[in-house]
N, CA, C and O atoms as a DFTB+ gen file, in Angstrom:
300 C
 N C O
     1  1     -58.947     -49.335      30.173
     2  2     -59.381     -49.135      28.818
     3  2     -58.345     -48.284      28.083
     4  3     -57.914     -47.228      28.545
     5  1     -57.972     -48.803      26.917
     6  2     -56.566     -47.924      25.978
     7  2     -56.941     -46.806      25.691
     8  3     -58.042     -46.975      25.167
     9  1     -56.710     -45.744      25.706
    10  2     -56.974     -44.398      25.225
    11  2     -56.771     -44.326      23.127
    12  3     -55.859     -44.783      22.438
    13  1     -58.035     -43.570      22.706
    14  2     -57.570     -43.460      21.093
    15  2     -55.927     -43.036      20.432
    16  3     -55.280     -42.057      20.805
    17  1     -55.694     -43.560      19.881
    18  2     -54.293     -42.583      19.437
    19  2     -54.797     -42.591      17.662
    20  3     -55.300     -43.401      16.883
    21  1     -54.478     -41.658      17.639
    22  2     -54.492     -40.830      16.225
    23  2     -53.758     -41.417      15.285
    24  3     -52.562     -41.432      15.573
    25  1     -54.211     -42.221      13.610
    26  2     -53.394     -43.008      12.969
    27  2     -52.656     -42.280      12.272
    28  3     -51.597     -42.739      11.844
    29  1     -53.115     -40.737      11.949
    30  2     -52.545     -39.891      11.028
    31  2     -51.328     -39.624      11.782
    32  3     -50.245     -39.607      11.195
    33  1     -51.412     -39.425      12.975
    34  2     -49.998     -38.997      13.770
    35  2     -49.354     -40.234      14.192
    36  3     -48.242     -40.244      14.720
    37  1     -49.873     -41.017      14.020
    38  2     -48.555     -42.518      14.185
    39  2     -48.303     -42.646      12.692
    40  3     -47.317     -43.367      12.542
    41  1     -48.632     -42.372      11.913
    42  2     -48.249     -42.600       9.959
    43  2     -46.961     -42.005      10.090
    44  3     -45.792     -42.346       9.912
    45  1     -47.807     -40.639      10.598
    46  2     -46.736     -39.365      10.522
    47  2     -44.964     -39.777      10.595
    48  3     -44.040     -40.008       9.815
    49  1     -45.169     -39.704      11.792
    50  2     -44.198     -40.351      13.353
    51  2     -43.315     -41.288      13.064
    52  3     -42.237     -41.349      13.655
    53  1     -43.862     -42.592      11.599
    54  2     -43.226     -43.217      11.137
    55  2     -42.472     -43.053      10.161
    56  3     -41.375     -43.561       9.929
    57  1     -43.242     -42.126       9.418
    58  2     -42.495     -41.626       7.923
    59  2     -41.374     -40.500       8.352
    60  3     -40.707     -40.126       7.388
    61  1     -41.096     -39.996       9.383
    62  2     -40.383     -38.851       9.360
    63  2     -39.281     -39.405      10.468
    64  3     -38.092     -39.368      10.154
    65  1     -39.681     -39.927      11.785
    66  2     -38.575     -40.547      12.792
    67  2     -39.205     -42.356      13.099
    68  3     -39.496     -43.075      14.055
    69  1     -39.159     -42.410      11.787
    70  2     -39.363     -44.540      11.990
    71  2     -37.839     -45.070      12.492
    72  3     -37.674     -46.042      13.230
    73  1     -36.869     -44.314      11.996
    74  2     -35.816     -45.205      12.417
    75  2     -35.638     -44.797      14.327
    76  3     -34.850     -45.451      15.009
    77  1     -36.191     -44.060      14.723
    78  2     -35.795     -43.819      16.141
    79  2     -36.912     -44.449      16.824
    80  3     -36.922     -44.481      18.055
    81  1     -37.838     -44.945      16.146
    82  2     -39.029     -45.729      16.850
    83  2     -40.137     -44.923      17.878
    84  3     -40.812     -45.180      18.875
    85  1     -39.792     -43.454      16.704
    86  2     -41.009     -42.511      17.660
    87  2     -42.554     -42.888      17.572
    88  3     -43.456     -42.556      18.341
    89  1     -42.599     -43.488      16.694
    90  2     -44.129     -43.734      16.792
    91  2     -44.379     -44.936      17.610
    92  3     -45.519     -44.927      18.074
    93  1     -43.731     -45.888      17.910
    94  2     -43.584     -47.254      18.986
    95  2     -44.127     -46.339      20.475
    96  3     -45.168     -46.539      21.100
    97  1     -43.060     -45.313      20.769
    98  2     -43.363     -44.480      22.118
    99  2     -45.042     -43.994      21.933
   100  3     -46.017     -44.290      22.623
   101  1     -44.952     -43.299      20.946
   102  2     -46.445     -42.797      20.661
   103  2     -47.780     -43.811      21.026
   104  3     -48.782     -43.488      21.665
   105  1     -47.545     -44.817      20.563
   106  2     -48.380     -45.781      20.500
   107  2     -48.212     -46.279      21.921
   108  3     -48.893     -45.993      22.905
   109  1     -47.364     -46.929      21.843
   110  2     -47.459     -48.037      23.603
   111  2     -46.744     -47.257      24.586
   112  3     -46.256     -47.867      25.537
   113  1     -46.637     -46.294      24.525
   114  2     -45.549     -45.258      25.795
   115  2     -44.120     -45.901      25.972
   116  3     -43.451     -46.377      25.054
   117  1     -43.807     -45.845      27.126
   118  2     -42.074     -46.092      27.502
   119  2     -42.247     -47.163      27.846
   120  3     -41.539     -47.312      28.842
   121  1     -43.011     -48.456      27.541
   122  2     -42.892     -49.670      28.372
   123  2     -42.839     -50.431      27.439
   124  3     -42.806     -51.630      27.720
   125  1     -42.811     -50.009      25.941
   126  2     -42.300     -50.889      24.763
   127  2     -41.197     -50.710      24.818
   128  3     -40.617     -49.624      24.839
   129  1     -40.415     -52.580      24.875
   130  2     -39.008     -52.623      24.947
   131  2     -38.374     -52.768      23.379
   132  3     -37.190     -52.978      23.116
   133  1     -39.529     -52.591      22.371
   134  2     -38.888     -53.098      21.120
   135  2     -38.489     -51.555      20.464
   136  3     -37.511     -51.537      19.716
   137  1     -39.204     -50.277      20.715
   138  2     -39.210     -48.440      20.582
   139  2     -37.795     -48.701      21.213
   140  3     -36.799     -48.583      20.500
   141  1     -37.677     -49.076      22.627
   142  2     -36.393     -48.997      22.982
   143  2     -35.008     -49.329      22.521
   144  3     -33.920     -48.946      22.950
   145  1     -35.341     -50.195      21.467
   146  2     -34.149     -51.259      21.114
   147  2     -34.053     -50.494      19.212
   148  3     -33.148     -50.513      18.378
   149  1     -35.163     -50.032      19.198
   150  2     -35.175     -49.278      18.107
   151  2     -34.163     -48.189      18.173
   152  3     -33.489     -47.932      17.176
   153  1     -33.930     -47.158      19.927
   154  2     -33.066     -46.155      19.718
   155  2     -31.643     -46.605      20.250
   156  3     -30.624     -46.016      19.887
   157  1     -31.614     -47.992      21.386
   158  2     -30.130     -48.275      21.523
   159  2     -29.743     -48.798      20.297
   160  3     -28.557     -49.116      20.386
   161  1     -30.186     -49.035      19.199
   162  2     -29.331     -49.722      17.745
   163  2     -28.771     -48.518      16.759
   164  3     -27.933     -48.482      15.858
   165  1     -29.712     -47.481      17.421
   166  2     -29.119     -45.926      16.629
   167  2     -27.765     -45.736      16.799
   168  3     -27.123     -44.994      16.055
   169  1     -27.289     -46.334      17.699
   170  2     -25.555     -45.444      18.208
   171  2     -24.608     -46.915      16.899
   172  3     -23.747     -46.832      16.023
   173  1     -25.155     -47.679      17.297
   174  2     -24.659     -48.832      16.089
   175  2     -24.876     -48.477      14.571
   176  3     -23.961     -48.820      13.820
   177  1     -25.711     -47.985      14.142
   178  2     -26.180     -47.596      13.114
   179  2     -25.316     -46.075      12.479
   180  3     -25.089     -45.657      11.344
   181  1     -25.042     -45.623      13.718
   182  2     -24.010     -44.183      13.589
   183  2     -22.486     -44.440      13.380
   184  3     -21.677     -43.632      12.923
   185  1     -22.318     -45.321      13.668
   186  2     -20.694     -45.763      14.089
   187  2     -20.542     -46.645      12.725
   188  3     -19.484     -46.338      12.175
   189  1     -20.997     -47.276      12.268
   190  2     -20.993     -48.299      11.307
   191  2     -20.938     -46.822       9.938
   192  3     -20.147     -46.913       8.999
   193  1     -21.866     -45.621      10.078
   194  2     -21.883     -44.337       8.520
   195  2     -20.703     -43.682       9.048
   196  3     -19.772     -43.723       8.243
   197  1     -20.510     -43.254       9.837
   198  2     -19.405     -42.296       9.994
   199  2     -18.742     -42.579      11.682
   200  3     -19.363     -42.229      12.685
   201  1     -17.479     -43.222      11.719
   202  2     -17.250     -43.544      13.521
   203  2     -16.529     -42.262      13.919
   204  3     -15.796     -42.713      14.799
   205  1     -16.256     -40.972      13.850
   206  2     -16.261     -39.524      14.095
   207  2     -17.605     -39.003      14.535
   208  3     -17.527     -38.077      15.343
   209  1     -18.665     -39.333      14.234
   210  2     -20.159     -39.428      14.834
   211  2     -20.457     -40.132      16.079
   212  3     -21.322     -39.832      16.902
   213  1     -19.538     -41.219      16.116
   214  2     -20.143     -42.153      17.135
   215  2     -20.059     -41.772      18.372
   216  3     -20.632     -42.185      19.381
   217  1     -19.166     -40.810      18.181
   218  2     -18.492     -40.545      20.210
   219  2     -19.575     -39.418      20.490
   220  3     -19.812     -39.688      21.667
   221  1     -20.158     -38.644      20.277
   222  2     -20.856     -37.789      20.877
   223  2     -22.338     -38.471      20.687
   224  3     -23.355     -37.870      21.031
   225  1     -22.365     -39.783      20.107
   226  2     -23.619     -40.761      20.318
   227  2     -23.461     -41.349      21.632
   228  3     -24.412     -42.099      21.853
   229  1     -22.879     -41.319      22.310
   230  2     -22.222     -43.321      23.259
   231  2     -23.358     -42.692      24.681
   232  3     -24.052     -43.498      25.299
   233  1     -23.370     -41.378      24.973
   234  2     -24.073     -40.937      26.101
   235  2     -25.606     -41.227      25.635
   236  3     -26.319     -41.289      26.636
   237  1     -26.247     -41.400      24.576
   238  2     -27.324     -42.148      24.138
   239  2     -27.575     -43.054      24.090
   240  3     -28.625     -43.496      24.557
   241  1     -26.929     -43.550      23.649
   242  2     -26.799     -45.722      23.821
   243  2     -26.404     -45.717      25.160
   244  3     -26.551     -46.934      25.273
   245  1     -26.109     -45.452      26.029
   246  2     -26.422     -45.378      27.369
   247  2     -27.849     -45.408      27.966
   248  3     -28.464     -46.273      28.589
   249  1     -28.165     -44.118      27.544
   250  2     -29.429     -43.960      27.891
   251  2     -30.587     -45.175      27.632
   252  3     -31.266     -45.864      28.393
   253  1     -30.440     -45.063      25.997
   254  2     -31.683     -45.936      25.618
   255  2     -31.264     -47.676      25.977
   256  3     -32.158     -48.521      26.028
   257  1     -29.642     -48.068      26.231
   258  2     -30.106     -49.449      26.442
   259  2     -30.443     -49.413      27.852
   260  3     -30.807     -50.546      28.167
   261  1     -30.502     -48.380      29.145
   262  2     -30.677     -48.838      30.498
   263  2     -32.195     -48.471      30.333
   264  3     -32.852     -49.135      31.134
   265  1     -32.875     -47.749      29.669
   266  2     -34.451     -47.881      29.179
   267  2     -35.055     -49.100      28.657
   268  3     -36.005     -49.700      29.160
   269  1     -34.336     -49.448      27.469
   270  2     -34.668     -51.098      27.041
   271  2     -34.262     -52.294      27.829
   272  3     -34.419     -53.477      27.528
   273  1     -33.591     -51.669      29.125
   274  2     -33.084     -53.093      29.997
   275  2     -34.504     -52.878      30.986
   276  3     -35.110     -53.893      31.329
   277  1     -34.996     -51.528      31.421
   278  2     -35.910     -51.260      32.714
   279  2     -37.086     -51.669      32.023
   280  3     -37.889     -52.363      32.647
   281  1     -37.381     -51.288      30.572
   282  2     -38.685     -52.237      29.913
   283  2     -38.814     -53.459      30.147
   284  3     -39.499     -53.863      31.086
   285  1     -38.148     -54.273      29.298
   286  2     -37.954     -55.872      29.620
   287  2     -37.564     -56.275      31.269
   288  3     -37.226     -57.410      31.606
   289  1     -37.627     -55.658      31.766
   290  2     -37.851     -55.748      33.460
   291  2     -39.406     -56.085      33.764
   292  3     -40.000     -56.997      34.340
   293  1     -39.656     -55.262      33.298
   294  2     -41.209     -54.628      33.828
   295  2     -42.009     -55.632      33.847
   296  3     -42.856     -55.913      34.695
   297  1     -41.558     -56.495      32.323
   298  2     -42.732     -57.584      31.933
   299  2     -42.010     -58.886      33.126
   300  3     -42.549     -59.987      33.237
């Protein structure tokens, strides 16, 4: 049975970190591969405004695409 989650704090979650797909985690935990793909597109999204930003991103896009690869595993 799904546990309640709070809409005011997924509104929240969206209006303040929508682009990092914190409220995706909030909602479906770490086994949404789409939250995931939400934060490996961040390091793309950094490099494309400023590529002097991008290099102290790349250890993140690491992270989040071997998260969005172990999601889409799962299923």
């Amino acid at each position: 049975m799904p546990s309640h989650k709070n809409k005011t704090l997924a509104t929240l979650l969206a209006a303040v970190l929508g682009s990092l797909g914190a409220y995706r985690f909030y909602l479906r935990g770490k086994a949404d591969k789409w939250a995931w793909l939400h934060l490996a597109t961040l390091h793309a999204a950094i490099a494309a405004i400023s590529p002097t930003l991008a290099e102290p991103t790349a250890a993140l896009f690491d992270v989040c695409a071997r998260g969005f690869v172990g999601a889409c595993s799962a299923f």
